[in-house]
C-alpha positions, 0 to 999 in steps of 0.5 A, spaced: 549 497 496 547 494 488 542 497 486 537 492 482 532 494 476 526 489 479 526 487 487 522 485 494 522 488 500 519 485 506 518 487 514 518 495 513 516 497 520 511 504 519 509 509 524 503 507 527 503 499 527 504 496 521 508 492 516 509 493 510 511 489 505 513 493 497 515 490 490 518 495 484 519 493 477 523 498 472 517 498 468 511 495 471 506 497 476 509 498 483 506 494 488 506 494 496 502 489 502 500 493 508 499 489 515 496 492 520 499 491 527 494 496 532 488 499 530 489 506 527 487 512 522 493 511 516 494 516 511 498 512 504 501 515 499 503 514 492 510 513 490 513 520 486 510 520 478 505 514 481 497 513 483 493 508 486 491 504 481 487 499 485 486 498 493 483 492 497 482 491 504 482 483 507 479 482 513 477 475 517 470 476 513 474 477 506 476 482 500 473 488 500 476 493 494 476 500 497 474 506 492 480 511 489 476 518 489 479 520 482 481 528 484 486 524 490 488 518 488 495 520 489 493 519 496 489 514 501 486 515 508 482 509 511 481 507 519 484 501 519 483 496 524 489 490 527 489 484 523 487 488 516 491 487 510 491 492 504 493 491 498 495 497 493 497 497 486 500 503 483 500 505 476 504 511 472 501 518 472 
């Protein structure tokens, strides 16, 4: 396997039903797209050394950007519904 400073993922199967898309750039932002497959309560979490610098929701109704708390923005917990997809962008701590 080669390791690559600037890449894409595509497809991650995660527990619970989602799909997760990611994308890394040595020394750029990280970001990662989530689509939901089943209705269900998910706990995000920032990669090591990051934090959520920005976080939406897209819904059949639109965008919808959801607030960080400051204090924990090395996490995220939302009730996320079927067809819904976040978009997360990290930033270094």
């Amino acid at each position: 396997m080669r390791f690559t400073l600037h890449g894409r993922v595509i497809g991650l199967r995660a527990r619970g039903g989602a799909e997760v898309d990611v994308e890394w750039n040595r020394t750029a932002t990280t970001n990662a797209v989530v689509k939901i497959l089943a209705t269900h309560d998910f706990y995000f979490r920032a990669p090591k050394g990051k934090k959520f610098g920005s976080a939406s929701r897209t819904t059949a109704s639109g965008v919808q950007t959801i607030p960080i708390p400051a204090a924990h923005a090395e996490t995220l917990s939302v009730a996320a519904r079927e067809a819904e997809t976040y978009h997360f962008e990290f930033v270094t701590i």
